[in-house]
HTML snippet that shows the backbone in 3Dmol.js (N, CA, C, O; Angstrom):
<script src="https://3Dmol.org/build/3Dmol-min.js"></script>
<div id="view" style="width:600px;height:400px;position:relative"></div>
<script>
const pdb = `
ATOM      1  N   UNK A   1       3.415  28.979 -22.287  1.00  0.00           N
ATOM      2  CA  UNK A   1       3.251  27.546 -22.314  1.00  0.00           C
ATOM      3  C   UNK A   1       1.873  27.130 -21.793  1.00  0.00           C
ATOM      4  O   UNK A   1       1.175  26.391 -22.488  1.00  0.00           O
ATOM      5  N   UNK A   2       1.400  27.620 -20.467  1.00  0.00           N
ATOM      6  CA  UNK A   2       0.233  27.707 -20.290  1.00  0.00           C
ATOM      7  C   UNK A   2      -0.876  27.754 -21.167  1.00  0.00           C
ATOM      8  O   UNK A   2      -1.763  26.904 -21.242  1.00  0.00           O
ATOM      9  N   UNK A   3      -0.778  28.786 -21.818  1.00  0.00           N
ATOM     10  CA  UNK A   3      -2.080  29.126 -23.080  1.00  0.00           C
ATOM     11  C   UNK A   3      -2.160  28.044 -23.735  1.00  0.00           C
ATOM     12  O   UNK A   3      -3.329  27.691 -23.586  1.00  0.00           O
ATOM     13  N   UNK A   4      -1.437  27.017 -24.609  1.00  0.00           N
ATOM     14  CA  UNK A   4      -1.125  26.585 -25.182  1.00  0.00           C
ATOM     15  C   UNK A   4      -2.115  24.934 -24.294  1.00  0.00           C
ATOM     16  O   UNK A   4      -3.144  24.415 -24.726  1.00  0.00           O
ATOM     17  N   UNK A   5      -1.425  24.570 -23.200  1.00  0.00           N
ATOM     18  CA  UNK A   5      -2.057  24.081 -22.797  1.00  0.00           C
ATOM     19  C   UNK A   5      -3.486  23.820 -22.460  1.00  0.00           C
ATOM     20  O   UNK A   5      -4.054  22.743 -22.284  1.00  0.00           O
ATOM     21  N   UNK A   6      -4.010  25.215 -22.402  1.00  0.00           N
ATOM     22  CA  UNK A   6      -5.427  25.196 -21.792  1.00  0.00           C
ATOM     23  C   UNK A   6      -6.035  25.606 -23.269  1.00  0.00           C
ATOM     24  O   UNK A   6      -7.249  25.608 -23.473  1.00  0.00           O
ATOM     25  N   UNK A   7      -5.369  25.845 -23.961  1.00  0.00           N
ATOM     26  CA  UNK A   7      -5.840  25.695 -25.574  1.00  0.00           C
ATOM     27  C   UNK A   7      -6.643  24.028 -25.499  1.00  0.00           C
ATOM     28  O   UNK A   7      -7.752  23.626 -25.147  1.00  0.00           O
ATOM     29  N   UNK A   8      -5.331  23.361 -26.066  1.00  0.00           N
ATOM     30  CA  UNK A   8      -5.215  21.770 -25.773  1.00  0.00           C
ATOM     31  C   UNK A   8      -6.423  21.249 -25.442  1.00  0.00           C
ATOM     32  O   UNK A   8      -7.130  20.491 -26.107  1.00  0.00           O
ATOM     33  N   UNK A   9      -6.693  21.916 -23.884  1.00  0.00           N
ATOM     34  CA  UNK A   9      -7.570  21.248 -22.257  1.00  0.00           C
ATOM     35  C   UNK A   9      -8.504  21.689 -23.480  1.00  0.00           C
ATOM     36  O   UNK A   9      -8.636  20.933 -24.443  1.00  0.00           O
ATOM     37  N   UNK A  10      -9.127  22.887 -23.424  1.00  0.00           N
ATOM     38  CA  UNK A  10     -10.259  22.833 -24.021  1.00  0.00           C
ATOM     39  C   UNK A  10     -10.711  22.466 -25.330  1.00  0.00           C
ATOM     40  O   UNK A  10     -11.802  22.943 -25.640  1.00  0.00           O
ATOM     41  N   UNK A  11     -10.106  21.690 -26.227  1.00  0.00           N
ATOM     42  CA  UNK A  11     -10.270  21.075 -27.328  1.00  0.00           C
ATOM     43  C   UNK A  11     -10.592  19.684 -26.830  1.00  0.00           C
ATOM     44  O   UNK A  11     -11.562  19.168 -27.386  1.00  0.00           O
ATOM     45  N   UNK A  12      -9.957  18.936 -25.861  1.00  0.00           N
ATOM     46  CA  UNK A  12     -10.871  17.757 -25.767  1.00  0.00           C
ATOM     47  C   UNK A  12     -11.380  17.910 -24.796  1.00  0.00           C
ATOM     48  O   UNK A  12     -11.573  16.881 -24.147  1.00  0.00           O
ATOM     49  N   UNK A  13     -11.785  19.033 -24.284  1.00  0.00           N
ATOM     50  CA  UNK A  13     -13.122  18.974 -23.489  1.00  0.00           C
ATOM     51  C   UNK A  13     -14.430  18.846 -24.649  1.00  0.00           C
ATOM     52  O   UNK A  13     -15.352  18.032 -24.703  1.00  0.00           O
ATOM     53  N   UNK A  14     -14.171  19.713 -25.308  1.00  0.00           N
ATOM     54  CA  UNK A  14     -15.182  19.775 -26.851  1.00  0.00           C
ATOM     55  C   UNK A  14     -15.270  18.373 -27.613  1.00  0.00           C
ATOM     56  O   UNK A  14     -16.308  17.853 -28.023  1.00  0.00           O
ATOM     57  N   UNK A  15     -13.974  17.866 -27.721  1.00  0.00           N
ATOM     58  CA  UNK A  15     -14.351  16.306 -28.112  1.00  0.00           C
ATOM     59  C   UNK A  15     -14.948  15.431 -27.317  1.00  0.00           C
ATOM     60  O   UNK A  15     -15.683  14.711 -27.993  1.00  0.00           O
ATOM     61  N   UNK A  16     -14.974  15.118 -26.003  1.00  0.00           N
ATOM     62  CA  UNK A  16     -15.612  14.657 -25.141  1.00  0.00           C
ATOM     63  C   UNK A  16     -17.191  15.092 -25.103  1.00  0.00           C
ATOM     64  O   UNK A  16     -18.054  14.221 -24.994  1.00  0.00           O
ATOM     65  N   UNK A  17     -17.468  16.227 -25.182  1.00  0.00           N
ATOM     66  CA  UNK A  17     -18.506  16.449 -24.998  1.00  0.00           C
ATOM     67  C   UNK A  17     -19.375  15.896 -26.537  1.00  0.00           C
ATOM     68  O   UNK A  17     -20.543  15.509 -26.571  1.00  0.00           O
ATOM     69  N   UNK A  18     -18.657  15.974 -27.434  1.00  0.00           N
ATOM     70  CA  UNK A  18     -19.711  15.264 -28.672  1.00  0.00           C
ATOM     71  C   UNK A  18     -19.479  14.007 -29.099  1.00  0.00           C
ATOM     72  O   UNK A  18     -19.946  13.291 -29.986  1.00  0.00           O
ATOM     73  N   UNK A  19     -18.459  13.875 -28.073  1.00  0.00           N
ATOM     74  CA  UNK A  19     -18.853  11.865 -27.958  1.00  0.00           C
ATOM     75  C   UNK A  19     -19.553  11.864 -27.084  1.00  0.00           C
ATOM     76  O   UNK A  19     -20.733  11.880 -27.435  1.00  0.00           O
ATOM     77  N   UNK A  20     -19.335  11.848 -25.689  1.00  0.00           N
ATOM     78  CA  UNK A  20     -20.195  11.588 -24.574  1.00  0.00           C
ATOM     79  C   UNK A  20     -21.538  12.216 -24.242  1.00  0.00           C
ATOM     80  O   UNK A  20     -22.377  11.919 -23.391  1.00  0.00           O
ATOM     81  N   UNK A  21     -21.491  13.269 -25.258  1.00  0.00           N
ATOM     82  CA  UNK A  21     -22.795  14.232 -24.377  1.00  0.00           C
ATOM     83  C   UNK A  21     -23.835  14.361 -25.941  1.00  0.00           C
ATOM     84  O   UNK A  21     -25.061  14.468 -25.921  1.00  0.00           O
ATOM     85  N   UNK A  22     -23.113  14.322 -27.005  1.00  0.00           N
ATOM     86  CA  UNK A  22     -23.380  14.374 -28.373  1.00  0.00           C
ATOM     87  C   UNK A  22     -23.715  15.747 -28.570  1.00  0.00           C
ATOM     88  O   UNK A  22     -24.690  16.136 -29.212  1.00  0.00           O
ATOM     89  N   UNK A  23     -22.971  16.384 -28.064  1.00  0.00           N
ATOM     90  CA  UNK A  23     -22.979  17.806 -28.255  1.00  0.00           C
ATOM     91  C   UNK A  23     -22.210  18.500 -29.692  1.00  0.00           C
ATOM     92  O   UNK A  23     -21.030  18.163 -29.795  1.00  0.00           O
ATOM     93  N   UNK A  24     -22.771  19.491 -30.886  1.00  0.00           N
ATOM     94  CA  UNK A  24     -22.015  19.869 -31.610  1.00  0.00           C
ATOM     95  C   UNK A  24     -21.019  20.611 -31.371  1.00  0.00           C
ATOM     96  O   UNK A  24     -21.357  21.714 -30.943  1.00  0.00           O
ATOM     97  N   UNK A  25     -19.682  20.421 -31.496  1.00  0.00           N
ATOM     98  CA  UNK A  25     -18.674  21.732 -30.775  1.00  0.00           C
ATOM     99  C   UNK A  25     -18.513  22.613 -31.717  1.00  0.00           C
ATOM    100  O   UNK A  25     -18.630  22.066 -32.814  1.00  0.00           O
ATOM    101  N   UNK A  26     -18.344  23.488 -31.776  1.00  0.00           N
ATOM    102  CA  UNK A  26     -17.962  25.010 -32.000  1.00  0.00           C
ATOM    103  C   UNK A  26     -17.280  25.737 -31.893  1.00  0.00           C
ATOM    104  O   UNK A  26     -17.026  25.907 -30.701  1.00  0.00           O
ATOM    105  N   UNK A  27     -16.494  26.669 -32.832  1.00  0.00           N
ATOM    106  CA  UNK A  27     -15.918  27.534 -32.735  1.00  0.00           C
ATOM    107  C   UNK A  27     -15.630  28.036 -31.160  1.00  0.00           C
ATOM    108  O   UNK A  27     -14.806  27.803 -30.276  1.00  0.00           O
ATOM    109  N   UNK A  28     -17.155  29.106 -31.414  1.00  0.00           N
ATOM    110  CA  UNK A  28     -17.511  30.406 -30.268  1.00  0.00           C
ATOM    111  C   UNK A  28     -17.702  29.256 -28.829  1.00  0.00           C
ATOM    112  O   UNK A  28     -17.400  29.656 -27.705  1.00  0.00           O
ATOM    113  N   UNK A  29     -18.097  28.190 -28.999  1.00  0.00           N
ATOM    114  CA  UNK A  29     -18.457  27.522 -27.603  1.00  0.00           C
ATOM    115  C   UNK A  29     -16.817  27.448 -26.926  1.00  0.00           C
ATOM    116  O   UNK A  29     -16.415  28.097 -25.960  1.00  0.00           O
ATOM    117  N   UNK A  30     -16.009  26.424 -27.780  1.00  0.00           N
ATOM    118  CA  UNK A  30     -14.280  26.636 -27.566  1.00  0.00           C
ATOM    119  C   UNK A  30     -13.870  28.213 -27.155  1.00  0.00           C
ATOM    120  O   UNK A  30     -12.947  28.273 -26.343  1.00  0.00           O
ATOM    121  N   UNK A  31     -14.168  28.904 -27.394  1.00  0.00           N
ATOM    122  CA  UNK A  31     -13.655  30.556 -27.774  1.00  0.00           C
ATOM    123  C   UNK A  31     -14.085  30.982 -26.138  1.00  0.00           C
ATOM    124  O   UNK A  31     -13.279  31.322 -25.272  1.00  0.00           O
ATOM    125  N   UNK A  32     -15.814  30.843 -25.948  1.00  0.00           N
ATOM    126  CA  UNK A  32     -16.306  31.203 -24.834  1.00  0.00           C
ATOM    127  C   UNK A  32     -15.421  30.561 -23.211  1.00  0.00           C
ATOM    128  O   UNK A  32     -15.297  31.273 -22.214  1.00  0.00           O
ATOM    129  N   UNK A  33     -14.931  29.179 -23.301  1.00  0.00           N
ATOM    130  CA  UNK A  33     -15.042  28.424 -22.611  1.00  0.00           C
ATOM    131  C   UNK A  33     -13.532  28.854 -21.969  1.00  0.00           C
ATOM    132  O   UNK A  33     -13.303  29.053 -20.776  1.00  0.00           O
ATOM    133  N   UNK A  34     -12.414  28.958 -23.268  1.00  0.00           N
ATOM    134  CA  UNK A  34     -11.381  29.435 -23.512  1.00  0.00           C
ATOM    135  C   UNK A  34     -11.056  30.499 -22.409  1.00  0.00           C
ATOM    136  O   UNK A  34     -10.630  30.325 -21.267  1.00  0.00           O
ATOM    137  N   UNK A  35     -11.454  31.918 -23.231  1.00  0.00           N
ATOM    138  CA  UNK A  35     -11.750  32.583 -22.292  1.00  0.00           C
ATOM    139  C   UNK A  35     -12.080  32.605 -20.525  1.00  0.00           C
ATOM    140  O   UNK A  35     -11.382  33.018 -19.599  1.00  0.00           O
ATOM    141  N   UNK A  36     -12.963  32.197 -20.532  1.00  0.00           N
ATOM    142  CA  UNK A  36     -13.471  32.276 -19.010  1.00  0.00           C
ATOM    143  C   UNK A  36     -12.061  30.860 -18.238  1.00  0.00           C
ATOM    144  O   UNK A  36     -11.997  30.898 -17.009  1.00  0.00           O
ATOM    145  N   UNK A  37     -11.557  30.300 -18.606  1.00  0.00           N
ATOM    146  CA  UNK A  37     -10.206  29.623 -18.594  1.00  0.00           C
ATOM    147  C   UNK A  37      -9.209  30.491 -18.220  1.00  0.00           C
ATOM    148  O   UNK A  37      -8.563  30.384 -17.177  1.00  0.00           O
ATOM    149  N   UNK A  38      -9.055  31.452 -19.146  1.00  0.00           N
ATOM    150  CA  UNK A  38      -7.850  32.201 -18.791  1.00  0.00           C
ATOM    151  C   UNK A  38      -8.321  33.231 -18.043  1.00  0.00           C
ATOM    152  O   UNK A  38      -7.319  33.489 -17.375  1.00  0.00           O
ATOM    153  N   UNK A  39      -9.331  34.155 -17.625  1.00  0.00           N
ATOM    154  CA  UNK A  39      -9.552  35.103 -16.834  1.00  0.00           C
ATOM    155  C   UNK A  39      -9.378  34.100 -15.288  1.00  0.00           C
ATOM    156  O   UNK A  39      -9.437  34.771 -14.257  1.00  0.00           O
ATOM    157  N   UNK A  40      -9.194  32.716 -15.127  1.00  0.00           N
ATOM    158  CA  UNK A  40      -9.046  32.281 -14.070  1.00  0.00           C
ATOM    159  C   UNK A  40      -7.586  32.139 -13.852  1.00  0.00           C
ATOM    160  O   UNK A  40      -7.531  31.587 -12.753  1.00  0.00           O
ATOM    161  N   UNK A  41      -6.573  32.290 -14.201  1.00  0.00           N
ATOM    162  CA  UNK A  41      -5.470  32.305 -14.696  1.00  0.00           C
ATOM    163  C   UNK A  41      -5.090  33.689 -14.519  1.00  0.00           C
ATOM    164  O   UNK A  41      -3.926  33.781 -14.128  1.00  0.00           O
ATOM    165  N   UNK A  42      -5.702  34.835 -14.680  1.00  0.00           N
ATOM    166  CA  UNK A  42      -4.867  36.035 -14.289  1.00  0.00           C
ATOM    167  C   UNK A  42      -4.167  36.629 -13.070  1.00  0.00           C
ATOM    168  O   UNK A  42      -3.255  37.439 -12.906  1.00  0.00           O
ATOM    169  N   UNK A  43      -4.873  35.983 -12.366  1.00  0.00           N
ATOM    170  CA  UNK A  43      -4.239  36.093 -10.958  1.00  0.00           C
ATOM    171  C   UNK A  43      -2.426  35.710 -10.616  1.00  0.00           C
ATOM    172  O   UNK A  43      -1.631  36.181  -9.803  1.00  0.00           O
ATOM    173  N   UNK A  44      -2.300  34.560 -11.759  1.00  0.00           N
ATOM    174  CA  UNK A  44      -0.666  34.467 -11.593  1.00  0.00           C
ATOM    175  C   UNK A  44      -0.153  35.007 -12.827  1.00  0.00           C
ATOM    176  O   UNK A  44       0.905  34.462 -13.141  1.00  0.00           O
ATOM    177  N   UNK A  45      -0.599  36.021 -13.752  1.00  0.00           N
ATOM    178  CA  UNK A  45       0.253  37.298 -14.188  1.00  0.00           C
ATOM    179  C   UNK A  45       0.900  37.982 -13.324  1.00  0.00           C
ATOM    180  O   UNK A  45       0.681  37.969 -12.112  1.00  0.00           O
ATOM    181  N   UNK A  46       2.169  38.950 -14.188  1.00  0.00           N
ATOM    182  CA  UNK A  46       2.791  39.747 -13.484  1.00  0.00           C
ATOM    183  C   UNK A  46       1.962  40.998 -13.454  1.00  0.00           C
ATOM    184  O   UNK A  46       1.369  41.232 -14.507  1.00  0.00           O
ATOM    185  N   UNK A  47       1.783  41.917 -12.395  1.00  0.00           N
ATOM    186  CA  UNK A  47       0.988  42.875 -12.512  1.00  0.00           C
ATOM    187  C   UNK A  47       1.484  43.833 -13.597  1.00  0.00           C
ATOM    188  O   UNK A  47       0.639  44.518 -14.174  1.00  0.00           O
ATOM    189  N   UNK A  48       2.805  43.949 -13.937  1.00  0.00           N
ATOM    190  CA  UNK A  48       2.856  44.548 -15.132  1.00  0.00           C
ATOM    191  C   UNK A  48       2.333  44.749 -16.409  1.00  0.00           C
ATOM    192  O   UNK A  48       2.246  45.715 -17.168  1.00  0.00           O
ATOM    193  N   UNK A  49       1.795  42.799 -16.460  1.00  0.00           N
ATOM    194  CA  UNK A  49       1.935  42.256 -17.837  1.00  0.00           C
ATOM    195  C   UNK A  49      -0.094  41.788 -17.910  1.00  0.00           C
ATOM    196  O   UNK A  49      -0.696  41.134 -18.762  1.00  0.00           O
ATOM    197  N   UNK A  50      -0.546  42.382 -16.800  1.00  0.00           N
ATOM    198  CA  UNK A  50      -2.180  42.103 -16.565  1.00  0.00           C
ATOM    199  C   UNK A  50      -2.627  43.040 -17.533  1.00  0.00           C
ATOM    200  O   UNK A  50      -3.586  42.582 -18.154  1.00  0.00           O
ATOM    201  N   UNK A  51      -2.291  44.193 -17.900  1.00  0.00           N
ATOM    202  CA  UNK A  51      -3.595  45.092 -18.639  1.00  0.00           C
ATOM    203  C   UNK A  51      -3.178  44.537 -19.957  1.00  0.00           C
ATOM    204  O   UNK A  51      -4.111  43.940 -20.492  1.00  0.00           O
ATOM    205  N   UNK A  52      -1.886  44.541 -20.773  1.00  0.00           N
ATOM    206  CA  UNK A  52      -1.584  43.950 -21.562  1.00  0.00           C
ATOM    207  C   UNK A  52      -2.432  42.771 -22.154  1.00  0.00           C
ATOM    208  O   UNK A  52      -2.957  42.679 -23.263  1.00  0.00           O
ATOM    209  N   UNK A  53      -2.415  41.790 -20.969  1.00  0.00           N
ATOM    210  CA  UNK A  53      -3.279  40.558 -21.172  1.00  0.00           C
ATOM    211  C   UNK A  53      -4.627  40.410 -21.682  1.00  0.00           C
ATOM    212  O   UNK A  53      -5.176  39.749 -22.563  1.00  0.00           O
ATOM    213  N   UNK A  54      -5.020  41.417 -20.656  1.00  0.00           N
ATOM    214  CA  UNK A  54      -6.392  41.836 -20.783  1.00  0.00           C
ATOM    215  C   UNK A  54      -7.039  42.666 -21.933  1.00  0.00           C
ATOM    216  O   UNK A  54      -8.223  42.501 -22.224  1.00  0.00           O
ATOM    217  N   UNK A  55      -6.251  43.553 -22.575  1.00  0.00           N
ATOM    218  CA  UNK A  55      -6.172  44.088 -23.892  1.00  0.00           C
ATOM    219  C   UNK A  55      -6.309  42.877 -25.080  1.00  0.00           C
ATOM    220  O   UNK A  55      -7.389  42.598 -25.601  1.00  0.00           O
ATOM    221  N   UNK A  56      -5.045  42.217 -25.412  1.00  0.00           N
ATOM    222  CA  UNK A  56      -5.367  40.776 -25.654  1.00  0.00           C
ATOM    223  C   UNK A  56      -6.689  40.019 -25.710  1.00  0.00           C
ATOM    224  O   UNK A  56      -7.393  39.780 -26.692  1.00  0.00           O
ATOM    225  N   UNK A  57      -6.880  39.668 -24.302  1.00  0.00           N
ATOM    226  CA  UNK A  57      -7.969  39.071 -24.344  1.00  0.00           C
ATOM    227  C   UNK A  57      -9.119  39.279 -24.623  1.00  0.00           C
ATOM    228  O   UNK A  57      -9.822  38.305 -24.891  1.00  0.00           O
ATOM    229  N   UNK A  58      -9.599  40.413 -24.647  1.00  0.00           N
ATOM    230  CA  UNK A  58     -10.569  41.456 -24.616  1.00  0.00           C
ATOM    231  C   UNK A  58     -11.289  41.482 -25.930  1.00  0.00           C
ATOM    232  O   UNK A  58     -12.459  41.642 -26.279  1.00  0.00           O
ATOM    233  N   UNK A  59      -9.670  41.174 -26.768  1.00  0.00           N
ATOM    234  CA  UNK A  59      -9.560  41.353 -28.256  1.00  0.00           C
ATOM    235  C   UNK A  59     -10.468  39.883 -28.933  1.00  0.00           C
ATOM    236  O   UNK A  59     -10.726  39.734 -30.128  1.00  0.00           O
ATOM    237  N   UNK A  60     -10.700  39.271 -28.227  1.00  0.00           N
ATOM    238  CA  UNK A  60     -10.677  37.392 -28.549  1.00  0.00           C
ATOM    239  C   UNK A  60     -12.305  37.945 -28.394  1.00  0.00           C
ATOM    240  O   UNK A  60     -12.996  37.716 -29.387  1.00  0.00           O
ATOM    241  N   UNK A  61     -12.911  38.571 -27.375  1.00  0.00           N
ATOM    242  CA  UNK A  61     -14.434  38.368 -27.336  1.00  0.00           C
ATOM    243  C   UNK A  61     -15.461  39.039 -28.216  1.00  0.00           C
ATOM    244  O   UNK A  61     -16.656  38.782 -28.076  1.00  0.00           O
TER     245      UNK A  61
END
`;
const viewer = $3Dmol.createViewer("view");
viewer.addModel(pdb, "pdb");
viewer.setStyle({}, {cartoon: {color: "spectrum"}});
viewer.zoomTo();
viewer.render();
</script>
């Protein structure tokens, strides 16, 4: 549910920024931002389910 959310978060962070800042958004900028989002977020994985994640994620960069 999380992911999903901080999906969300960072889509109108990207809209905000090219109204307010007139910034073009992007794919890889969303993708980058994304990322570094959820590596803040690993800390409340289960340690089981961390390399998994990280495999995953790893996969996205």
């Amino acid at each position: 549910m999380e992911i999903f959310i901080i999906t969300a978060w960072e889509i109108w962070k990207q809209r905000n920024a090219k109204i307010f800042c007139g910034t073009t958004p992007s794919f890889q900028s969303w993708k980058q931002c994304f990322v570094s989002n959820i590596q803040l977020h690993l800390h409340r994985c289960k340690p089981e389910l961390k390399d998994a994640f990280l495999a995953c994620l790893n996969s996205l960069q």
